[in-house]
N, C-alpha and C positions, 0 to 999 in steps of 0.2 A: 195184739196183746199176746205174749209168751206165755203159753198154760202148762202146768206139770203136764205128763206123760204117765202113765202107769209102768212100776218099775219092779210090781210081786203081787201076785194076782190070790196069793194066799192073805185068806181076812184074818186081823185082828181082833177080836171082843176090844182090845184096849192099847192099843198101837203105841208105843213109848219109848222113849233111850234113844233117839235116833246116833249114830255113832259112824265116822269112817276110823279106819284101822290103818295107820301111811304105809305101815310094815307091811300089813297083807295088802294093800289095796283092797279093799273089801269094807262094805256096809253091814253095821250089825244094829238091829233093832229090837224090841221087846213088843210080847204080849203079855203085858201085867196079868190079865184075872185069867189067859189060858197056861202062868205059867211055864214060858217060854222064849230062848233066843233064836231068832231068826238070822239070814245072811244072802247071801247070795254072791257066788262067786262065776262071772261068767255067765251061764246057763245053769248053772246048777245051784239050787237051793241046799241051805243046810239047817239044821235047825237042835235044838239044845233042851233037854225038859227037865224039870225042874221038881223038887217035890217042895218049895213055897213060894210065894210072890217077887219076884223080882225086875229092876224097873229101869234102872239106870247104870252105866259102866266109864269105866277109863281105862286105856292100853297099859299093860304094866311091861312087855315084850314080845315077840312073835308069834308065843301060843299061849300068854294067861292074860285076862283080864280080871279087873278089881269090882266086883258087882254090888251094887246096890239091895239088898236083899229086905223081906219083912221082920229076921231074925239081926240083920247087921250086917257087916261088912265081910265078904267072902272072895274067893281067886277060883275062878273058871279056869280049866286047864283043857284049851277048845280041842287037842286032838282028843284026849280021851274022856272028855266029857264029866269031871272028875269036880267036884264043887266041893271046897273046903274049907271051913272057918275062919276067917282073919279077924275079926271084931266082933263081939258081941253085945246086944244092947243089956247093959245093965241089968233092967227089970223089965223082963217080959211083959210085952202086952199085945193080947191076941187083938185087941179091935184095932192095932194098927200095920200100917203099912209101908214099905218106903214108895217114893215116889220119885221125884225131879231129881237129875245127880250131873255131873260135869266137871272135867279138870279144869283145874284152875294153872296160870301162868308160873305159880314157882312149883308146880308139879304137884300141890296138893290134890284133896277130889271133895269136892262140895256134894252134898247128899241130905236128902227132904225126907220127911212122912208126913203120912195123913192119919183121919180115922178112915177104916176101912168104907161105912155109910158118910164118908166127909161131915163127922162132928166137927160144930164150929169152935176153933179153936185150939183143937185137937194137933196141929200139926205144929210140924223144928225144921228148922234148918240145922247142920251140922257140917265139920272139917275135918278132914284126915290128913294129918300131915303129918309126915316123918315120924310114925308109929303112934301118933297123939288126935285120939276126937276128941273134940271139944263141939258142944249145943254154941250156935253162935245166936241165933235166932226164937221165940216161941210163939205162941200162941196166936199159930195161922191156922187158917184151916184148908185150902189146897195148895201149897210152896210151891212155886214154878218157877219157868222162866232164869233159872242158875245160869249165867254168863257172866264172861271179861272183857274188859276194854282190851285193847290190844297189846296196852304196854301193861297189863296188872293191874295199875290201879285204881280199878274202880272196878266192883262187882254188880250185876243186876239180878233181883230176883222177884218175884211178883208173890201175891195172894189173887188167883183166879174168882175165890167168892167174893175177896173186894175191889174187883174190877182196877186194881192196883199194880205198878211196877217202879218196884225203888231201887236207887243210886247208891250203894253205898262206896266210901274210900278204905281204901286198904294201907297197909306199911308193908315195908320192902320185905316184909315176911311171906305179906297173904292176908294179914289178918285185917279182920274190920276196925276204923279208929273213927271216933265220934260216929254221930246218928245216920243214920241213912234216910235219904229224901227222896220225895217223892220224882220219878220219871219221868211216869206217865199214869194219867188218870182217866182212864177210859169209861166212868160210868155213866155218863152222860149219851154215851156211845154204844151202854150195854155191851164190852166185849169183855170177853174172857180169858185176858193172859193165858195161855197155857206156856210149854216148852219156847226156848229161844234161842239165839246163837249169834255171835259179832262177826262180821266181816273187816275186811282186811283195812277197809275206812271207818271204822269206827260205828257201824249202824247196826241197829239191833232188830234184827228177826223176829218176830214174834210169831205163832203161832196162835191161830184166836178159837179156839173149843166154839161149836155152834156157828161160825162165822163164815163156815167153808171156805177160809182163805190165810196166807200167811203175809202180811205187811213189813214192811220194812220201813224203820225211823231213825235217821240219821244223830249226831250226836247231842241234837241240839232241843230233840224229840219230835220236831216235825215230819209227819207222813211224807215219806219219799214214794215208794210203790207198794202199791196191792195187787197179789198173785191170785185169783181162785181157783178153787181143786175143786172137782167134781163130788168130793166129800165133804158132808157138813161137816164133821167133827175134827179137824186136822191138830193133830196136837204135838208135835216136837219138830225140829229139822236141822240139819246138818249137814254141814260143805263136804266134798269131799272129791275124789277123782283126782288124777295129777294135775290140774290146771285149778282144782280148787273151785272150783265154775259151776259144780254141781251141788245142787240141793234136794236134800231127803226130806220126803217128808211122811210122817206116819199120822196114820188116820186113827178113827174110834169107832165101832156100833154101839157102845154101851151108849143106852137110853135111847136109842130110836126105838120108835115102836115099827116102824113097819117100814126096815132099810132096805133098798135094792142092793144087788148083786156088788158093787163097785165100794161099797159105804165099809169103813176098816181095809181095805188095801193099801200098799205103799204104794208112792208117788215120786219123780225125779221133774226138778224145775233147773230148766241153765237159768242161771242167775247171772243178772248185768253187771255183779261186785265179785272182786275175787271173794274167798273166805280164807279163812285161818288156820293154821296146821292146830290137832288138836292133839294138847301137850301131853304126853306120859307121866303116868302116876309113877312117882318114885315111894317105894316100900320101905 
């Protein structure tokens, strides 16, 4: 069996956004509750801080990225480390958070919150497209799991407290039309969606929080393969490298009570499916 490989030996409290960048070649990932973007280029690590929670991104060009923030929508500017306001949510609310975030095929960027203690309920999905959010989604309480079919149409995104993962379709815009159905329904199984990602066949990644492993479910939702990582908590993951062949994966400590050394580090798995180029936010 093909096992991840440890690939940044720096821990995360809350491992998130897993991201390749085609332009830089380069892996970028998040520490939600330290506040921070991590990377690594080569040997050498780089790293980004933050003065509030941030979780999720999409490439906007060589050096800005579009980030998922707890205030709203903002543009990293990775050489000089410069974070500036693109969106902002409405009505402030401190008990919330963003969370899950990922571009979508006509170059929009899907983007979650939570409550900060995951009040139930509490969580959105939302869409940035071509200068416009719109709430597409409400009353989840951990949004996960934001992916795309290959060709567009059809989006994934879960609720992790309801051991849930829905299908929804989209139109040639982006946008969701009619109801979204149910995927996958894991509770029977007790897993917890977390983070996700498509491959270049059409199967969905999953990420399982507490499962110490990421699975892979082909179009039709049946288990194709189970990966395990040496960390219980494994929560997003993303193809990446020129051949597309590599997968990231970020881990979590938050909630173990008594983690070893290994528990919140990133992970790299060759993956037996190609993956998918991951599309540029157009502003």
């Amino acid at each position: 069996m093909v096992m991840p490989r440890i690939f940044d030996t720096r821990v995360c409290e809350l491992g998130e956004g897993a991201l390749w960048h085609p332009l830089r070649q380069q892996f970028f990932w998040f520490d939600i509750l330290g506040r921070k973007l991590l990377s690594r280029s080569g040997h050498l690590p780089g790293v980004w801080h933050f003065d509030r929670m941030a979780s999720a991104a999409g490439w906007l060009d060589a050096e800005r990225l579009l980030l998922a923030t707890e205030t709203g929508l903002a543009i990293l500017d990775l050489p000089s480390g410069r974070l500036t306001n693109h969106w902002t949510f409405p009505s402030a609310d401190a008990a919330l958070r963003s969370n899950d975030g990922r571009a979508d095929r006509r170059h929009g960027f899907w983007f979650s919150t939570m409550g900060k203690r995951a009040q139930p309920g509490a969580g959105a999905i939302y869409r940035y497209f071509q200068g416009e959010v719109r709430q597409l989604f409400n009353g989840l309480t951990i949004p996960n799991s934001i992916c795309f079919s290959p060709e567009g149409e059809h989006a994934y995104f879960s609720d992790t407290a309801r051991h849930i993962v829905w299908r929804q379709a989209l139109d040639a815009d982006g946008w969701p039309i009619g109801r979204q159905e149910v995927f996958l329904d894991l509770t029977a199984e007790a897993l917890n969606p977390d983070g996700a990602v498509v491959d270049s066949a059409g199967g969905l990644w999953c990420a399982h929080w507490g499962a110490g492993a990421v699975m892979r479910y082909g179009p039709d939702a049946r288990r194709t393969h189970t990966f395990p990582t040496g960390a219980a908590h494994v929560s997003c993951p993303a193809f990446g490298r020129r051949d597309l062949r590599c997968l990231l994966l970020t881990t979590a400590r938050e909630g173990l009570s008594d983690p070893d050394p290994i528990q919140g580090m990133t992970y790299l798995l060759n993956a037996p499916i190609r993956g998918l180029p991951e599309p540029r936010v157009i502003l």
